[in-house]
C-alpha positions as CSV (number, residue, x, y, z in Angstrom):
1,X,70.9,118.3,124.8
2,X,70.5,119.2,120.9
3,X,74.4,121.3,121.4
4,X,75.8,117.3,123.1
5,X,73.9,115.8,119.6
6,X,76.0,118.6,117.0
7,X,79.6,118.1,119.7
8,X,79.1,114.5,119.2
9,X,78.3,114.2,115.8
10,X,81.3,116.5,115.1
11,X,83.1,114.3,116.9
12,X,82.3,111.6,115.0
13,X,82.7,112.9,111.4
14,X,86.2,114.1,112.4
15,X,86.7,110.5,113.4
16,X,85.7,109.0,110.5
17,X,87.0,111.0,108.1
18,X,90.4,110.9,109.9
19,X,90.5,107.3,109.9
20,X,89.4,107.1,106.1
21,X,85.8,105.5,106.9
22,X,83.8,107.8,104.2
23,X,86.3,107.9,101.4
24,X,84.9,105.3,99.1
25,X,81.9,107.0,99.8
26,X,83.1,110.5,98.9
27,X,85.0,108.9,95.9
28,X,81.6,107.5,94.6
29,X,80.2,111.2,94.9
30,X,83.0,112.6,93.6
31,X,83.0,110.2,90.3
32,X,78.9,110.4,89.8
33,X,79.1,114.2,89.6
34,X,81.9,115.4,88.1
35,X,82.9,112.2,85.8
36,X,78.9,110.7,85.2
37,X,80.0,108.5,81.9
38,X,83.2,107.2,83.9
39,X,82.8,103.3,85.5
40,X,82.8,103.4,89.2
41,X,84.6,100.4,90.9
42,X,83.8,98.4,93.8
43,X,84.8,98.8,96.8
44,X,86.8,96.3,96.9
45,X,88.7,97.7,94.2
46,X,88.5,100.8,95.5
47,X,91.0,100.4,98.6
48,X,93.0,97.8,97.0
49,X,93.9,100.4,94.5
50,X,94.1,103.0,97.0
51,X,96.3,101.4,99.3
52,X,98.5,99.9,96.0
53,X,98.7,103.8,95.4
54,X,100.5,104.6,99.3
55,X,102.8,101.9,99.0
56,X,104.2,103.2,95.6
57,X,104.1,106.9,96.6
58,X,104.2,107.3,100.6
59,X,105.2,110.5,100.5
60,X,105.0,111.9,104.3
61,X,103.1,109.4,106.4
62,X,104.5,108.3,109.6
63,X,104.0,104.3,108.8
């Protein structure tokens, strides 16, 4: 039972991190330790910047 818990929960961190889920969350990490004076933005402002970034750079992505 306890090696169907760690598949699964591998399972679903690949998922999520594939499909992006955990990156604001990573970013936030990311930010608090290495920049701890910097301003951390929302959410919100988060992915609207990130996804502003794709569009002007797509660089090999299928869509």
């Amino acid at each position: 039972m306890a090696g169907l818990r760690r598949g699964w929960a591998s399972v679903r961190w690949f998922v999520t991190s594939l499909m992006g889920d955990t990156a604001y969350v990573t970013y936030v990490e990311h930010q608090r330790r290495v920049h701890p004076d910097a301003a951390v933005p929302d959410e919100r402002t988060f992915w609207r910047e990130r996804f502003a970034e794709q569009d002007r750079t797509p660089g090999s992505r299928c869509c």
